[in-house]
SEDRENBA-335975 format. One record per residue: residue in one letter; z, y, x of N, C-alpha, C in turn. Coordinates in steps of 0.1 Angstrom, whole numbers, padded with zeros to 4 digits, always signed. Layout:
BEGIN
AZYXZYXZYX
...
//
This chain:
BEGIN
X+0287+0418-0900+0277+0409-0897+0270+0404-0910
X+0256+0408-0911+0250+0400-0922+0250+0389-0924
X+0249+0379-0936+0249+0368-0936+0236+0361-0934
X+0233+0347-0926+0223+0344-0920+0216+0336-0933
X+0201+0341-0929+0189+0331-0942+0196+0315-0942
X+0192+0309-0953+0197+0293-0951+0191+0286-0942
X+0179+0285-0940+0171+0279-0930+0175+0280-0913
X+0179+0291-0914+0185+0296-0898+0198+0290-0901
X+0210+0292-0911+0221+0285-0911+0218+0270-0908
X+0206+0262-0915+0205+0248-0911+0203+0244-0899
X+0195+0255-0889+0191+0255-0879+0201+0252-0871
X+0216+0259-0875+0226+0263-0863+0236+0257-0866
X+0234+0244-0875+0246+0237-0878+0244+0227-0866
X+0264+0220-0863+0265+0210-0857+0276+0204-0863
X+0271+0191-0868+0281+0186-0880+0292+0176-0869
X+0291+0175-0855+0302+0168-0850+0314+0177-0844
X+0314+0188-0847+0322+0200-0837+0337+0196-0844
X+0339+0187-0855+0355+0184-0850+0361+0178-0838
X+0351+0163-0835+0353+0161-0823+0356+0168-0814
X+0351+0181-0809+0360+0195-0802+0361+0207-0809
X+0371+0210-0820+0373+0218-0824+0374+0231-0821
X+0361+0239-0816+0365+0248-0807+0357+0262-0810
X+0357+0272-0812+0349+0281-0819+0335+0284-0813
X+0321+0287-0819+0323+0292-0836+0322+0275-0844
X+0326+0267-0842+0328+0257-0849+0315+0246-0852
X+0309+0248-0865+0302+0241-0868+0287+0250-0873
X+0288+0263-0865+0276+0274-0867+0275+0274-0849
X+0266+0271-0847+0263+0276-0833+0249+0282-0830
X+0247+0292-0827+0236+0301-0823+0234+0300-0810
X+0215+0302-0805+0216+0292-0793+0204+0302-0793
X+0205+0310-0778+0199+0318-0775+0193+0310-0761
X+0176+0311-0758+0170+0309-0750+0163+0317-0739
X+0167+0317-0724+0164+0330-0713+0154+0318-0711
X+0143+0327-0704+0134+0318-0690+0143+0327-0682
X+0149+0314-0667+0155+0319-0656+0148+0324-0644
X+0139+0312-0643+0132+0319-0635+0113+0313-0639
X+0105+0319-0640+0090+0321-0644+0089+0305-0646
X+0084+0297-0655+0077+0287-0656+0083+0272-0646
X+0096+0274-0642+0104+0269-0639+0118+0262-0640
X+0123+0271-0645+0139+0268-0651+0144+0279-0664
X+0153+0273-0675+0152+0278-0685+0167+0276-0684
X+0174+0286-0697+0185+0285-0698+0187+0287-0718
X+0192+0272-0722+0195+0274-0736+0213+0272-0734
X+0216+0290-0743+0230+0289-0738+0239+0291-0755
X+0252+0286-0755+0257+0287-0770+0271+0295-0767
X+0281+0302-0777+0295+0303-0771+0305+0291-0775
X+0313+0292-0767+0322+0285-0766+0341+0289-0762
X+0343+0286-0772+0361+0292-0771+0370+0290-0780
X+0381+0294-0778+0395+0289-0791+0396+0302-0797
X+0392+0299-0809+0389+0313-0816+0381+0322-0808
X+0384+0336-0809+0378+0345-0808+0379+0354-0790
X+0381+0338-0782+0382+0343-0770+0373+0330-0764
X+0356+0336-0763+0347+0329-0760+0336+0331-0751
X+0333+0321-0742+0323+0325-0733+0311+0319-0731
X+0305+0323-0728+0286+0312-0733+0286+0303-0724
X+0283+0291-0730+0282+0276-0721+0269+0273-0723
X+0261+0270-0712+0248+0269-0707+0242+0252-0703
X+0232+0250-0711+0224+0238-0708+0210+0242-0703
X+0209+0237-0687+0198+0243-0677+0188+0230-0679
X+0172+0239-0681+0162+0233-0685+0155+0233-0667
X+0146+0219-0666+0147+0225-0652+0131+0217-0652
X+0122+0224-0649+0111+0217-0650+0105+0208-0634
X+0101+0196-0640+0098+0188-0628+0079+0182-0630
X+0077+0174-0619+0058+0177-0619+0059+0166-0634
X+0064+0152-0635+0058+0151-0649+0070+0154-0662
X+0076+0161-0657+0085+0166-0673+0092+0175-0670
X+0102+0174-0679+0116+0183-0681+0125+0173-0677
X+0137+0179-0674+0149+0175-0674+0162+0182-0673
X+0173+0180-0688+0182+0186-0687+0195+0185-0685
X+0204+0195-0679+0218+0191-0670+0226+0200-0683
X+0238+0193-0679+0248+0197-0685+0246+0199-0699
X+0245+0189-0712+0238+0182-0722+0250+0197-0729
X+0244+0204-0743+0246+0212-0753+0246+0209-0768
X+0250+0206-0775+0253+0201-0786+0235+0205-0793
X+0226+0190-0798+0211+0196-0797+0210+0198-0815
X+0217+0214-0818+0208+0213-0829+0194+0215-0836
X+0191+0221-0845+0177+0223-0847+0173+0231-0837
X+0178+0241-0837+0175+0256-0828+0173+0251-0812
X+0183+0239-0805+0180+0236-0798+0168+0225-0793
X+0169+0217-0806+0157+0206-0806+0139+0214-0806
X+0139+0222-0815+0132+0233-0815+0128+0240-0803
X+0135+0244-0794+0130+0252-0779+0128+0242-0770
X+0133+0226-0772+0131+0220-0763+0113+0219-0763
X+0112+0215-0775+0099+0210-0784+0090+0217-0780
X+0094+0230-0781+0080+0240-0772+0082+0242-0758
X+0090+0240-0751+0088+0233-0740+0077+0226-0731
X+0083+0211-0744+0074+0200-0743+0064+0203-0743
X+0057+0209-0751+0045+0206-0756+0038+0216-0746
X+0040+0226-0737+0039+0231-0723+0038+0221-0714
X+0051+0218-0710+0055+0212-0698+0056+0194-0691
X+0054+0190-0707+0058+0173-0707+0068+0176-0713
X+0072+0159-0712+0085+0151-0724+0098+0157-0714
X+0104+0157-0725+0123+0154-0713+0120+0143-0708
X+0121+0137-0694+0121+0128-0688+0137+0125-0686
X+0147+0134-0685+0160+0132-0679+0172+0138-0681
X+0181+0136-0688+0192+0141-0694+0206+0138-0682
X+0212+0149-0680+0219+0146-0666+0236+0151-0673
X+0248+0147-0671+0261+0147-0674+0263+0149-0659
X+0267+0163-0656+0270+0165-0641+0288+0168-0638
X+0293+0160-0649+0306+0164-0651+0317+0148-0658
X+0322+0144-0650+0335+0136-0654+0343+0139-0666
X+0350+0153-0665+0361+0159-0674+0352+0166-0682
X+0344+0173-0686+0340+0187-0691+0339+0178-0707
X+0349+0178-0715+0346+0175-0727+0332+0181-0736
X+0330+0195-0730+0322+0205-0742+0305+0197-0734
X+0306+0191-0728+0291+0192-0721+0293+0170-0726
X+0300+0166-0724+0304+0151-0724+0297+0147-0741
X+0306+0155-0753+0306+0150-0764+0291+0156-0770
X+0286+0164-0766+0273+0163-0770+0261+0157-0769
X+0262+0143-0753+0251+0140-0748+0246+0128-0758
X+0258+0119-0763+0251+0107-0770+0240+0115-0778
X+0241+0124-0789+0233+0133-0800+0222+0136-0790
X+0226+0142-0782+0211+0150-0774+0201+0136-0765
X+0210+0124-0762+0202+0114-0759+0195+0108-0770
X+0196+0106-0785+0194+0098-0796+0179+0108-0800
X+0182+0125-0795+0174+0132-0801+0159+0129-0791
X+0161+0126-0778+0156+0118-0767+0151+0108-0765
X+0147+0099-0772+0150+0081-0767+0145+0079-0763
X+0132+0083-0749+0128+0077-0739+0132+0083-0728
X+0138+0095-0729+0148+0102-0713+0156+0090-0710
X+0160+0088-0694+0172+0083-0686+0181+0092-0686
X+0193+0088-0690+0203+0092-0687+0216+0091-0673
X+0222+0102-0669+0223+0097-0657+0239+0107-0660
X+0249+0103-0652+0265+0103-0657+0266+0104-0644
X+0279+0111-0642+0286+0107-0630+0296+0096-0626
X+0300+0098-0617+0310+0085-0619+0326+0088-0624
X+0330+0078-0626+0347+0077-0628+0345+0088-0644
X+0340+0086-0651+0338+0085-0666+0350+0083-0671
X+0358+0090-0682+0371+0086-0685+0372+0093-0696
X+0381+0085-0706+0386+0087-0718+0399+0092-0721
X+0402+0100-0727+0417+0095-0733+0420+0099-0747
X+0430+0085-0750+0439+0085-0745+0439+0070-0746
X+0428+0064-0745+0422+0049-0739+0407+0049-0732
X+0412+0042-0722+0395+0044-0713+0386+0032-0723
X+0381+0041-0724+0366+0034-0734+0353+0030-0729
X+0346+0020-0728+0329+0021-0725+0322+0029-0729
X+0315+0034-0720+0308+0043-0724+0302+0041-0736
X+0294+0028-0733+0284+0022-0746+0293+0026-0764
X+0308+0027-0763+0320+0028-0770+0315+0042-0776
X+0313+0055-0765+0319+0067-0768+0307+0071-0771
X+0290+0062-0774+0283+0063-0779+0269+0066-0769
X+0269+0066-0760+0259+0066-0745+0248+0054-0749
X+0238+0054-0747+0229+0043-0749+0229+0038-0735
X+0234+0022-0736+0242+0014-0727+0225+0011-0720
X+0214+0011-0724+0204+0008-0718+0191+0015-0707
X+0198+0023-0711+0191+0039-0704+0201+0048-0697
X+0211+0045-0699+0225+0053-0689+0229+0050-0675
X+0228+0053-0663+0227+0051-0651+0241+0060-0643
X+0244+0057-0634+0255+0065-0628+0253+0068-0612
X+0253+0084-0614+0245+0088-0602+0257+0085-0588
X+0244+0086-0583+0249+0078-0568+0259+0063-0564
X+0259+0065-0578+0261+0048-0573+0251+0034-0578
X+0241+0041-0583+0229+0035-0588+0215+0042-0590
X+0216+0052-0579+0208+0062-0575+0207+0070-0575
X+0193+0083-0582+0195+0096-0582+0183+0098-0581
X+0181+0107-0592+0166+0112-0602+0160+0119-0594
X+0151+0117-0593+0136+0128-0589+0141+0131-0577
X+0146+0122-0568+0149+0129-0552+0138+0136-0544
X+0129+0136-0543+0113+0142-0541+0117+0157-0543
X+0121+0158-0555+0124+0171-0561+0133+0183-0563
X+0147+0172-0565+0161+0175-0562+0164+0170-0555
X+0180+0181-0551+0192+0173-0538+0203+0174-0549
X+0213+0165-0546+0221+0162-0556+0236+0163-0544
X+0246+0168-0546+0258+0176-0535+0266+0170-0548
X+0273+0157-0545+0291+0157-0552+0303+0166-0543
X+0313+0170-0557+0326+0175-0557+0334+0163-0562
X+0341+0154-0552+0347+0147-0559+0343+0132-0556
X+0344+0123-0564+0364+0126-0573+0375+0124-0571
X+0383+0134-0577+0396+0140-0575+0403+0132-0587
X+0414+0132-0577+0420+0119-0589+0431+0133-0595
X+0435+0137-0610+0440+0141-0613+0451+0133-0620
X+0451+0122-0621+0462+0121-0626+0458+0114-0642
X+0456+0120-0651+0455+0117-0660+0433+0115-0663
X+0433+0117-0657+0418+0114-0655+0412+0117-0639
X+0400+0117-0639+0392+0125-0626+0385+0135-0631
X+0384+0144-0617+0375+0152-0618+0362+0154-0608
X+0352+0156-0612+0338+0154-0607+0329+0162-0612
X+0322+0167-0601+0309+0174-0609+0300+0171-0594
X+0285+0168-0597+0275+0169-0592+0266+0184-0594
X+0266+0193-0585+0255+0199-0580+0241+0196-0583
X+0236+0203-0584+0217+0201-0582+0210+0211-0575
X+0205+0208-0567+0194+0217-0563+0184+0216-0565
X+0172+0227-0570+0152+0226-0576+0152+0233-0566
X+0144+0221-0556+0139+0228-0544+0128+0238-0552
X+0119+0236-0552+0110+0243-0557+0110+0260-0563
X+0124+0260-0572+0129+0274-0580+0140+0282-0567
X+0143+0270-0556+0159+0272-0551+0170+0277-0561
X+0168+0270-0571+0176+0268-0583+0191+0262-0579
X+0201+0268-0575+0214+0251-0575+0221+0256-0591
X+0222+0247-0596+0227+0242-0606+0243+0238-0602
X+0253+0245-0612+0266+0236-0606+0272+0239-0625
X+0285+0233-0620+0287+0230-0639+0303+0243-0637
X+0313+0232-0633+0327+0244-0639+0332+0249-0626
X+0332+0243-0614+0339+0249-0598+0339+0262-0597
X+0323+0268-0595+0319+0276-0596+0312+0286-0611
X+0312+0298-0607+0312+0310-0617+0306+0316-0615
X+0302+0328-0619+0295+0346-0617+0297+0356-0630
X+0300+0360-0626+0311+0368-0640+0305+0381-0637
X+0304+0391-0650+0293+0404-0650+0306+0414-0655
X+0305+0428-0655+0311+0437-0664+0307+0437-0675
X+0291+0436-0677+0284+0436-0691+0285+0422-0697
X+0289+0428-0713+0289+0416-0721+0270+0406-0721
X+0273+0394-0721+0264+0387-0721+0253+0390-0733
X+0238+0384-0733+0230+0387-0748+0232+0385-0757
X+0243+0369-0756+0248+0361-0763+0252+0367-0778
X+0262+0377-0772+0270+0382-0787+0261+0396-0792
X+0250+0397-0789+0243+0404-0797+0240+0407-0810
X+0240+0394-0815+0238+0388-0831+0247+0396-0834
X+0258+0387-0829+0274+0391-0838+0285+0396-0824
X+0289+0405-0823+0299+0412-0818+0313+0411-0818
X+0318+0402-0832+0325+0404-0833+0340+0402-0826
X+0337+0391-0818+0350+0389-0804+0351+0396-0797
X+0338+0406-0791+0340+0414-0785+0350+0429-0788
X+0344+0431-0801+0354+0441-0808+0362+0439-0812
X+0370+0424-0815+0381+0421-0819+0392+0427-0809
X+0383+0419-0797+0399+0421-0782+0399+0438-0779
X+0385+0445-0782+0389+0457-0778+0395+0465-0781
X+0404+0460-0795+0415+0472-0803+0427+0473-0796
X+0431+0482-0798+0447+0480-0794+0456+0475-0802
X+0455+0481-0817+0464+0474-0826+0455+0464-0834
X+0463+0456-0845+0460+0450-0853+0454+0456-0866
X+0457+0467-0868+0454+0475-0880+0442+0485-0873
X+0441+0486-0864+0425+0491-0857+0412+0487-0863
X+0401+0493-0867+0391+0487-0874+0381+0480-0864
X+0369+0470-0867+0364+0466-0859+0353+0478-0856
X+0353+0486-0844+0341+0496-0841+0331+0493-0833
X+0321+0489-0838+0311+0483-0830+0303+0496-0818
X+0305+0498-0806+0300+0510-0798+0295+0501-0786
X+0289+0506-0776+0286+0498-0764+0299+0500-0757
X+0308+0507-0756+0319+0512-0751+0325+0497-0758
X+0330+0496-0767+0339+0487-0774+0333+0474-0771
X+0318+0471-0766+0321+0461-0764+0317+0457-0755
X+0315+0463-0743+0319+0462-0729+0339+0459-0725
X+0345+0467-0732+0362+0466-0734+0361+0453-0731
X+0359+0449-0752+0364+0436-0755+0359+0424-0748
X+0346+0428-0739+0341+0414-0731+0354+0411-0716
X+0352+0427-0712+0363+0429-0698+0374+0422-0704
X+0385+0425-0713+0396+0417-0717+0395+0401-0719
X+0384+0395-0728+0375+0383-0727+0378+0377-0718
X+0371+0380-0709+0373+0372-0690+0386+0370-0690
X+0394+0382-0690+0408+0379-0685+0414+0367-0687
X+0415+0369-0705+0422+0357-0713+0413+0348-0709
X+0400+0343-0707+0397+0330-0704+0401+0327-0692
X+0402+0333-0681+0406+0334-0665+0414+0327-0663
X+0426+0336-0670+0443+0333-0665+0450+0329-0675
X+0443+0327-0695+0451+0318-0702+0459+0333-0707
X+0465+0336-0702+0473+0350-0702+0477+0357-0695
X+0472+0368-0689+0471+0379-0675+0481+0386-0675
X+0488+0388-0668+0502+0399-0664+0494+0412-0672
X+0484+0418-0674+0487+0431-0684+0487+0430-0700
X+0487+0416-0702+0487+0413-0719+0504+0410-0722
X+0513+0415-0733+0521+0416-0736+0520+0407-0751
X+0529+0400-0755+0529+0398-0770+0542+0403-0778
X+0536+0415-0790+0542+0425-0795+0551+0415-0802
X+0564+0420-0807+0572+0418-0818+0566+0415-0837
X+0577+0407-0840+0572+0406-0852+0570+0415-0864
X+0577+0424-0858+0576+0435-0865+0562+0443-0864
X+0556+0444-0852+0543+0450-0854+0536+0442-0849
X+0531+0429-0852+0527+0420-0854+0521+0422-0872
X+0533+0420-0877+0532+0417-0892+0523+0435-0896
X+0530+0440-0893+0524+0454-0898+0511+0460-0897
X+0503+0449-0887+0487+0457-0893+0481+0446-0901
X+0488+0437-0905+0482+0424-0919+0474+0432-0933
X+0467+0434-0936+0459+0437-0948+0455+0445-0945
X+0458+0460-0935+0459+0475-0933+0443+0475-0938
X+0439+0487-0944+0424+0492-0946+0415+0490-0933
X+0404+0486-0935+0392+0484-0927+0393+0470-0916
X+0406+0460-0918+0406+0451-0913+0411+0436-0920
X+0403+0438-0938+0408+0434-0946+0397+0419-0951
X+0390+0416-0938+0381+0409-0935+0383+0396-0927
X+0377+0383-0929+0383+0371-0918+0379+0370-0901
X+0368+0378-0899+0362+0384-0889+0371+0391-0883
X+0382+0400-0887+0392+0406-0880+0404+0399-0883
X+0405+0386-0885+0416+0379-0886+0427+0384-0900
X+0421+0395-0907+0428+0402-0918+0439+0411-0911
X+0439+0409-0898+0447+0425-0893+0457+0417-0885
X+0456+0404-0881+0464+0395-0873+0457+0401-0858
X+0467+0404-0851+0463+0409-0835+0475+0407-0827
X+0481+0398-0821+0489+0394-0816+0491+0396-0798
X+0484+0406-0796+0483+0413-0784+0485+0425-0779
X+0489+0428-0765+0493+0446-0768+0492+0445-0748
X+0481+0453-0747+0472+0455-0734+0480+0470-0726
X+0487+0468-0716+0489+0476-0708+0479+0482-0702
X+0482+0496-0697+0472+0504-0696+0465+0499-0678
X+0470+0490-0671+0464+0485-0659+0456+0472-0659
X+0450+0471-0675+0448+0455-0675+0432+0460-0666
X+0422+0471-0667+0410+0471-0661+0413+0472-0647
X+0423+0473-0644+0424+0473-0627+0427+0455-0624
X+0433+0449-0631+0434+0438-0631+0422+0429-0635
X+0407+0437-0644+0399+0431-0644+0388+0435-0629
X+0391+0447-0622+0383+0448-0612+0389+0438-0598
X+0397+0430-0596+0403+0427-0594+0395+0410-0591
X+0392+0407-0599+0386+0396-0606+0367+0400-0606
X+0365+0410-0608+0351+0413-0605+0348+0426-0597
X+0348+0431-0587+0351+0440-0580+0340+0447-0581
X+0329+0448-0582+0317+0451-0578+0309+0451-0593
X+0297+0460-0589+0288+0463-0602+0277+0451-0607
X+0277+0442-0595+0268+0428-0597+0278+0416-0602
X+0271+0406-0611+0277+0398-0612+0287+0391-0600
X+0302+0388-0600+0312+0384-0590+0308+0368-0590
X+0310+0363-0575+0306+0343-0574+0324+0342-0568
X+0328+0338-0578+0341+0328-0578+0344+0313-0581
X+0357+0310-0578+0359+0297-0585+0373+0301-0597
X+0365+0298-0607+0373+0295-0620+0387+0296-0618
X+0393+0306-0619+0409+0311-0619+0418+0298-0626
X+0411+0292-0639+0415+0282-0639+0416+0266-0635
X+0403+0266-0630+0401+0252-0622+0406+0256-0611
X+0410+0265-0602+0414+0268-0588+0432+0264-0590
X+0440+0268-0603+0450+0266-0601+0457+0256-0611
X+0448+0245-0620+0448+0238-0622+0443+0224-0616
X+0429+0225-0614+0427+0215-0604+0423+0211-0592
X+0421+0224-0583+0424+0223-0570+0432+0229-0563
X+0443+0235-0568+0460+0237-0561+0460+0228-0549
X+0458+0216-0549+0465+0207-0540+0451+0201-0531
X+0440+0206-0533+0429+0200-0532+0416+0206-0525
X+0423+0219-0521+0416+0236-0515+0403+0230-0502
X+0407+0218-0496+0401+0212-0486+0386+0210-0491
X+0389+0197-0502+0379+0195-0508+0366+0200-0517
X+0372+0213-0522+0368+0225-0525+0356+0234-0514
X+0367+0236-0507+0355+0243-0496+0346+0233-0491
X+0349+0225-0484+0340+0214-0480+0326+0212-0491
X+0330+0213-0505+0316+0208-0515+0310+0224-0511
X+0317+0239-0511+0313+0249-0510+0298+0251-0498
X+0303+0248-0486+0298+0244-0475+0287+0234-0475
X+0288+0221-0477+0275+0215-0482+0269+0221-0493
X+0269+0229-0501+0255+0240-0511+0250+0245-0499
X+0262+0253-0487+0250+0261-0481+0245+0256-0470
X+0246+0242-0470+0238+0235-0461+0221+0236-0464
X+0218+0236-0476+0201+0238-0479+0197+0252-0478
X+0187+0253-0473+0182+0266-0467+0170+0273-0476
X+0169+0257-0489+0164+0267-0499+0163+0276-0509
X+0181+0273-0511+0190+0280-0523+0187+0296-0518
X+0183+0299-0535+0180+0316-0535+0187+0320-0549
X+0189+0310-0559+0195+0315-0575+0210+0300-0574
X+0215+0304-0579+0228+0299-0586+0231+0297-0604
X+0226+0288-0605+0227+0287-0620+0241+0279-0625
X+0254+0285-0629+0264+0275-0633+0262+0275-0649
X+0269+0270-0650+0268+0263-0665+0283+0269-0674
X+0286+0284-0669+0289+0292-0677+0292+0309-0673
X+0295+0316-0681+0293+0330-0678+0274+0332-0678
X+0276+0337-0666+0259+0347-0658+0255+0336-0652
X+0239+0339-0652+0228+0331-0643+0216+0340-0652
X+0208+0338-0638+0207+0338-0627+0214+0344-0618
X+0217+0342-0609+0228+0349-0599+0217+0347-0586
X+0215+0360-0579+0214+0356-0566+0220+0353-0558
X+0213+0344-0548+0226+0333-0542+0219+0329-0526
X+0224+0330-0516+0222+0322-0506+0232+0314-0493
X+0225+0305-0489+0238+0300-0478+0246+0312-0472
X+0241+0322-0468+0251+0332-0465+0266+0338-0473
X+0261+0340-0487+0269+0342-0495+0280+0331-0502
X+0274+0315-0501+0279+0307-0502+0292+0308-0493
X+0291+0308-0479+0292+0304-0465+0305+0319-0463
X+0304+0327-0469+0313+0340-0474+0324+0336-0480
X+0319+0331-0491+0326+0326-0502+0336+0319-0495
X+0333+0309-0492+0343+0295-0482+0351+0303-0474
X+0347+0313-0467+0357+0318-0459+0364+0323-0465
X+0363+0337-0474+0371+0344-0483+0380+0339-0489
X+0382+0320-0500+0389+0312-0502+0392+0312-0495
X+0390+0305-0482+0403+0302-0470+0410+0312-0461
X+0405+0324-0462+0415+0333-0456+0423+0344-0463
X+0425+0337-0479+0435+0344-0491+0442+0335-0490
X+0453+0337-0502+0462+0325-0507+0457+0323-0517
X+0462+0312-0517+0453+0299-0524+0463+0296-0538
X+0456+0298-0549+0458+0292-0559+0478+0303-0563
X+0476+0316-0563+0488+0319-0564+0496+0319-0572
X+0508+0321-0573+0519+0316-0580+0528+0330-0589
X+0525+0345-0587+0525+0354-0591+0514+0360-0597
X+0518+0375-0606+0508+0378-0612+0501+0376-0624
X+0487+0379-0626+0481+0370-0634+0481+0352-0636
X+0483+0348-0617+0483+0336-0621+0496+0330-0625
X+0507+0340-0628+0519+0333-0628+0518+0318-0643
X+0512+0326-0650+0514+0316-0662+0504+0304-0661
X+0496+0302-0650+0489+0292-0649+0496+0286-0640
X+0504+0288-0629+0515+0283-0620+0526+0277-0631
X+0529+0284-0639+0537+0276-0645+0536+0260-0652
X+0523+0263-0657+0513+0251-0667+0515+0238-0652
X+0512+0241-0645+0510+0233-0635+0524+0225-0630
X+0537+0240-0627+0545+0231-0623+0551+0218-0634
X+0549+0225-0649+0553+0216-0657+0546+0203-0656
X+0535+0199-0654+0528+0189-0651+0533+0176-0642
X+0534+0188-0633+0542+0181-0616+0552+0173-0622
X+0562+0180-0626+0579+0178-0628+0573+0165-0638
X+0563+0165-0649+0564+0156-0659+0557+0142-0651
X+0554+0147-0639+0547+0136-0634+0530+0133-0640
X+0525+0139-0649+0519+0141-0654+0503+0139-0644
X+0505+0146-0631+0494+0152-0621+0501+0148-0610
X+0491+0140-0599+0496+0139-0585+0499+0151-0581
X+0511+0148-0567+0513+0159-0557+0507+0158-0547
X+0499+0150-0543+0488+0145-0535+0481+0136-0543
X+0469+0146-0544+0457+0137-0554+0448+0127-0542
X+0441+0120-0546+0435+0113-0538+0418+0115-0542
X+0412+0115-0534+0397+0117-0529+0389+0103-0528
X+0383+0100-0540+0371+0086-0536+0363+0090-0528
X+0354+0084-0518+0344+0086-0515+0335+0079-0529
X+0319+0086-0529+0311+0088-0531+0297+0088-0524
X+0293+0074-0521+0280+0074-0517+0270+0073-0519
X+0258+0086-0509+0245+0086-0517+0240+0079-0513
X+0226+0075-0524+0216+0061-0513+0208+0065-0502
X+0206+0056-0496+0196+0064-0486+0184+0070-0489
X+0180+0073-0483+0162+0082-0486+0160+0072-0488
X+0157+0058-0479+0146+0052-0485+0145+0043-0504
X+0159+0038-0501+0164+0035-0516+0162+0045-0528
X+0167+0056-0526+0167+0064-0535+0154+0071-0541
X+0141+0069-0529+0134+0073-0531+0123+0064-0536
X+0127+0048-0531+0122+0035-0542+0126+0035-0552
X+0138+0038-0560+0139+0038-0572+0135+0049-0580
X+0135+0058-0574+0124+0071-0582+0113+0072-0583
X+0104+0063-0571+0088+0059-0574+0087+0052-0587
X+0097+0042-0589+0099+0029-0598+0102+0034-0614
X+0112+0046-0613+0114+0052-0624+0101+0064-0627
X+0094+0067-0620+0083+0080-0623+0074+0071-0629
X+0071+0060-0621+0058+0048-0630+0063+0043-0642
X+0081+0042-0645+0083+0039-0655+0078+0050-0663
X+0080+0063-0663+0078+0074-0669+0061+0077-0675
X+0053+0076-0665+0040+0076-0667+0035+0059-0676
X+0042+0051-0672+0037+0039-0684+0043+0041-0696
X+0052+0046-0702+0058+0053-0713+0051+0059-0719
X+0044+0071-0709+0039+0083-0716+0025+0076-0721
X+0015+0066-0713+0002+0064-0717+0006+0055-0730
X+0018+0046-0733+0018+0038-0744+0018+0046-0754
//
């Protein structure tokens, strides 16, 4: 990988990424799709522990007087920059949306991306939680004056969007929640981590730089990095796995003896290949275990192997049920989640599949791939850590007519803003 001009390095710095220490760190490159024509946009970055990373997506979603964006992305130049031309198209950001309770990677970026903002509303979901002390928001840096919490003090641009809660699920050590969106207009739904769509083909993302991809696709440690479309289609398939299932029944971890043995070896004498550190050893059935997981030549619509057997094991009801209200609107045609693939085509049919297909497998299994996520969980249990019966808040929306008075009230706020 060449090294980047300084200007572009300035561009793609994010000086708060200790706060989630999570790779590529404090370099983030931030590639911009139009999703769908003059509509909805997708600025997406990667995200992962080390060199097992998948692109996390902040959806641009255009409304009649602005923008508005869901699931907030850490805003640096590159991103402040694509907003900007946007703007200067479309209108201001009118709306900065946190469609997630837990989702740290989307949470710790919004104070920054609200500050870069300061006339957007911001809008949270509820049961907001800290740890390893529940904090005010105003605390964890939210502008206490422009932050709102949906559905229980309304809900933006209803005219425009339908807004569908999952939740919240009391986990135990926090909640879990995510709000849905639907653009009537694009039949855009927007969802954040429940939902997935996972491709064979590696994303645009790692175009620049390949190098995770070609990392996973060696076999050994002392393997050189070969950049081929072959290798890095491999290394994305393997990719999925390890984000999936944490560690999949066809990944092995080799002895220390050939472990240590491809350390310095020629052609992997670089930090990009870890200096010949490869701590993995792929049975020859791991691609039937990745078809398995994505059957088909089109992007696959699942629920997160890990949220399925982390946080809704106990909670499969509630699950389908939010599945089922998506395909209650008859205008959904794309699926935009807020990681992997999007655009995805999408309709109540396929939703309405989906819910069945969950309910007539087994649920959240305990062999296999998922064995080592079954385990994470029972430890939890035993530690008390996580209910055995989680509990379900309700969540109420306002009515049309409320909801739709306070969005008249907030659009005039918006337009007296814009003429000052």
């Amino acid at each position: 990988m060449n090294a980047l001009p300084a200007d572009r390095t300035a561009q793609q710095r994010w000086p708060w990424w200790p706060l989630l220490p999570l790779y590529p760190y404090g370099l983030r490159r931030t590639v911009v799709r139009e999703l769908i024509p003059e509509q909805v946009w997708s600025l997406e970055q990667l995200q992962g522990v080390l060199y097992v990373a998948v692109p996390i997506r902040m959806t641009v979603v255009r409304l009649r007087a602005g923008l508005m964006l869901y699931a907030p992305l850490p805003p640096t130049g590159e991103v402040r920059g694509a907003l900007a031309e946007l703007e200067a198209r479309y209108g201001p950001v009118l709306t900065i949306v946190l469609p997630t309770s837990s989702g740290l990677e989307h949470k710790l970026p919004l104070p920054a991306l609200a500050r870069a903002f300061p006339a957007a509303q911001v809008w949270v979901t509820p049961r907001q939680w800290s740890f390893p002390v529940q904090l005010p928001l105003s605390w964890l840096g939210f502008p206490a004056q422009r932050t709102r919490v949906l559905f229980e003090q309304g809900l933006p641009h209803t005219d425009e969007l339908r807004w569908i809660p999952l939740g919240p699920l009391d986990l135990g050590l926090g909640t879990f929640m995510e709000a849905a969106c639907l653009h009537c207009a694009s039949g855009s739904l927007l969802v954040t981590d429940a939902l997935v769509a996972i491709s064979a083909e590696p994303p645009e993302l790692f175009a620049a730089d390949p190098s995770p991809l070609l990392f996973h696709a060696r076999e050994r440690g002392d393997d050189p990095l070969l950049d081929t479309p072959e290798q890095r289609r491999r290394g994305w398939q393997r990719l999925v796995l390890f984000a999936s299932y944490l560690r999949p029944e066809p990944l092995q971890v080799p002895g220390w003896r050939e472990l240590l043995s491809g350390l310095l070896a020629p052609g992997v004498r670089e930090s990009r290949a870890y200096f010949g550190l490869y701590p993995f050893r792929w049975q020859q059935h791991w691609q039937q275990e990745f078809r398995r997981l994505v059957p088909g030549e089109g992007s696959a619509l699942l629920v997160a192997p890990v949220l399925e057997r982390l946080v809704f094991p106990r909670c499969q009801a509630a699950l389908l049920g939010w599945i089922r209200a998506l395909a209650a609107h008859p205008e959904l045609r794309w699926l935009v989640p807020a990681h992997y693939d999007a655009p995805v085509p999408c309709s109540p049919e396929r939703l309405m599949a989906l819910a069945d297909a969950l309910e007539g497998r087994p649920w959240a299994p305990d062999n296999g791939s998922w064995a080592y996520l079954a385990g994470i969980d029972r430890a939890l249990l035993q530690l008390g850590l996580v209910p055995n019966q989680p509990l379900q808040s309700e969540v109420m929306e306002p009515s049309p007519t409320e909801s739709d008075r306070s969005e008249s009230d907030r659009s005039q706020s918006d337009e007296e803003r814009l003429r000052a």
